[in-house]
Each structure stands twice: as C-alpha cells, then as structure tokens.
C-alpha positions as CSV (number, residue, x, y, z in Angstrom):
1,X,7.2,22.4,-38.2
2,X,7.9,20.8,-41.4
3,X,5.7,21.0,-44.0
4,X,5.3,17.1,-44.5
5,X,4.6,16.4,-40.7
6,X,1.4,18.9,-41.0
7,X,0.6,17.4,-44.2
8,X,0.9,14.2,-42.8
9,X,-1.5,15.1,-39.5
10,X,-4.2,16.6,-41.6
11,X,-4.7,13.7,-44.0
12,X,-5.1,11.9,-40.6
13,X,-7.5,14.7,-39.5
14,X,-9.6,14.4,-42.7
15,X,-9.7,10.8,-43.1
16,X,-11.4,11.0,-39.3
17,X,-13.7,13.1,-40.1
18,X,-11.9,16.2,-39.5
19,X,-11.2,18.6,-43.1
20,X,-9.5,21.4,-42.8
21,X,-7.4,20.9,-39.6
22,X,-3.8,22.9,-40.1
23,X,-1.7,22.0,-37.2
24,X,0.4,24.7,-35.9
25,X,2.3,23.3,-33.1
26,X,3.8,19.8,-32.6
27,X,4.9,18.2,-29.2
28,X,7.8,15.4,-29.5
29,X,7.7,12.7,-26.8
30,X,10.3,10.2,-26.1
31,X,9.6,7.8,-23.7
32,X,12.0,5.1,-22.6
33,X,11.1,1.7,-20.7
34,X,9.2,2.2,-17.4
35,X,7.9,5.9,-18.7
36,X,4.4,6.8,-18.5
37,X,1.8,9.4,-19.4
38,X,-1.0,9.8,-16.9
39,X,-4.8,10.8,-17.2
40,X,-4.5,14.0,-18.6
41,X,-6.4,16.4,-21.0
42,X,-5.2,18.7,-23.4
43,X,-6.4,21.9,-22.6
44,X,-3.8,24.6,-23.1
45,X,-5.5,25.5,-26.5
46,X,-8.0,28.5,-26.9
47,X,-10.3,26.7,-29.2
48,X,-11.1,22.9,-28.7
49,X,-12.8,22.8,-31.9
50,X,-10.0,21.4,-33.7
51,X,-8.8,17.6,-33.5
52,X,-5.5,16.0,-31.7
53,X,-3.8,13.6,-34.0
54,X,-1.0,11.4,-32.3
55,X,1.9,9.6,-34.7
56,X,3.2,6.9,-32.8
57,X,6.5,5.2,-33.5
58,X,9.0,2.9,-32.2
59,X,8.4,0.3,-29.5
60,X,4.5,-0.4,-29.0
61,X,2.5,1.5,-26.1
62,X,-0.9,0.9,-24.6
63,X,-3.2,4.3,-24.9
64,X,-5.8,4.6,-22.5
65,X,-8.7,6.3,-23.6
66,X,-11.1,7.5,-20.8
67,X,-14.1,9.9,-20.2
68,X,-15.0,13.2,-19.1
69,X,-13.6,12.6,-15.6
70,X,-10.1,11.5,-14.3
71,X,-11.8,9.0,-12.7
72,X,-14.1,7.2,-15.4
73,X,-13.2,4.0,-16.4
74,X,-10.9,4.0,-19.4
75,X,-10.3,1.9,-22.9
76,X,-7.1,0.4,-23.7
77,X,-5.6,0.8,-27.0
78,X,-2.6,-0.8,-28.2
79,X,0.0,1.6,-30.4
80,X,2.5,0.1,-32.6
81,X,4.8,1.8,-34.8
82,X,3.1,3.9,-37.7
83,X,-0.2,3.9,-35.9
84,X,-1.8,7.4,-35.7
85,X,-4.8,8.5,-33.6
86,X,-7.0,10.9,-33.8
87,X,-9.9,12.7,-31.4
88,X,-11.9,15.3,-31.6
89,X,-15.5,16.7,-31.3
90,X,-17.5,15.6,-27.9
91,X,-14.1,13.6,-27.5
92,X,-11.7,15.9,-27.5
93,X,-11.8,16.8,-23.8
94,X,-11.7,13.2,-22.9
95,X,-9.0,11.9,-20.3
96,X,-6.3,9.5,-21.6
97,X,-2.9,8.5,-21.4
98,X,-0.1,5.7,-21.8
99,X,0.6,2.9,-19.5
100,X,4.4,2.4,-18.8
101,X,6.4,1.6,-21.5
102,X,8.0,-2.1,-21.5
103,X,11.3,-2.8,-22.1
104,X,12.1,-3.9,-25.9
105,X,14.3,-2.8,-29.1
106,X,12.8,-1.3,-32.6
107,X,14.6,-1.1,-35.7
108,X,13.9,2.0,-36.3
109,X,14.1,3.8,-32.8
110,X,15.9,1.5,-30.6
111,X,14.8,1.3,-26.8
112,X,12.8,4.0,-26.5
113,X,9.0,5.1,-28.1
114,X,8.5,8.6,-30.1
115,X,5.1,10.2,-30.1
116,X,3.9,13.5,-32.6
117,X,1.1,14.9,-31.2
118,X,-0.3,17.6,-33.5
119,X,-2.9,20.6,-32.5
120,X,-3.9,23.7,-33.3
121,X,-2.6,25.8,-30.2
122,X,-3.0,29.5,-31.8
C-alpha cells in the first residue's frame, strides 16, 4: 500500500479517537450507477480491536449505518467526495452498507464512485 494512503487512514483513525491504527491492507471499490453494497460486517480480521476508516470519492453515495443485527433498523449517511468514515470500538461489528448508486458525472472520477477502505487484517 502506499505510504501516503496509510498515512492518510491513520490521521483519520486518530482524529476519531483511534491512535496508533497502522493499516495493513486496503480494499478498492468501484461502484458504477445502480451498484450497491448490502448489510454486511467486516469480519475477516483476527482482531476487531482496530478501527475501519472508509475514503470515499467520486459521485456521492448514501452509507447505511445499522446495529448489531442484519435486521436493525439502520442510519443513513450521505458520502460525498473527500469524506472519510471511520468506526470502531462497540461499533465496529455494526452492520452497514450503501444504497445503489445514482446515475451522475464527477470531475474527478467520472460515472462511477471509488471507496478506500482501510483495516488491520494481519
């Protein structure tokens, strides 16, 4: 992973609350119009001690942000280019996900959104 891109994710990290996060793995997304994510959690990591911080950019998504159960009711979050998210603690097992993508051009990534999600997986 690029040095900046980890650099980036831990200022994130600590600014949330989080010091001393050091990604070692980041995912890349791209989602066109119509895509979704659904209610998921991360769990493929060994330790869930450690925040997820998301980078989202391009075209703006809604994030839903839900409970401890696929089925709780969930918060919606608007993402626009730039914004970065972060959970962790109690949180960090939460469900969420992204409503589907509508249709619309950025300057910077055209039709389509790009999301960074940073962990620790190792």
């Amino acid at each position: 992973m690029p040095r900046r891109f980890g650099e980036l994710a831990a200022r994130a990290a600590a600014q949330a609350g989080y010091s001393g996060f050091a990604p070692d793995a980041c995912l890349i997304n791209r989602y066109e119009p119509g895509a979704r994510l659904s209610l998921h959690q991360d769990r493929n990591e060994r330790d869930f001690s450690a925040p997820i911080v998301s980078v989202s950019l391009g075209l703006p998504a809604v994030f839903l942000f839900g409970g401890g159960r696929r089925s709780d009711p969930t918060t919606r979050v608007p993402l626009v280019h730039g914004d970065v998210a972060v959970w962790g603690g109690p949180s960090r097992l939460r469900y969420h996900g992204v409503l589907a993508l509508k249709d619309g051009e950025h300057a910077a990534t055209g039709n389509c959104r790009i999301n960074l999600t940073f962990r620790r997986a190792g």
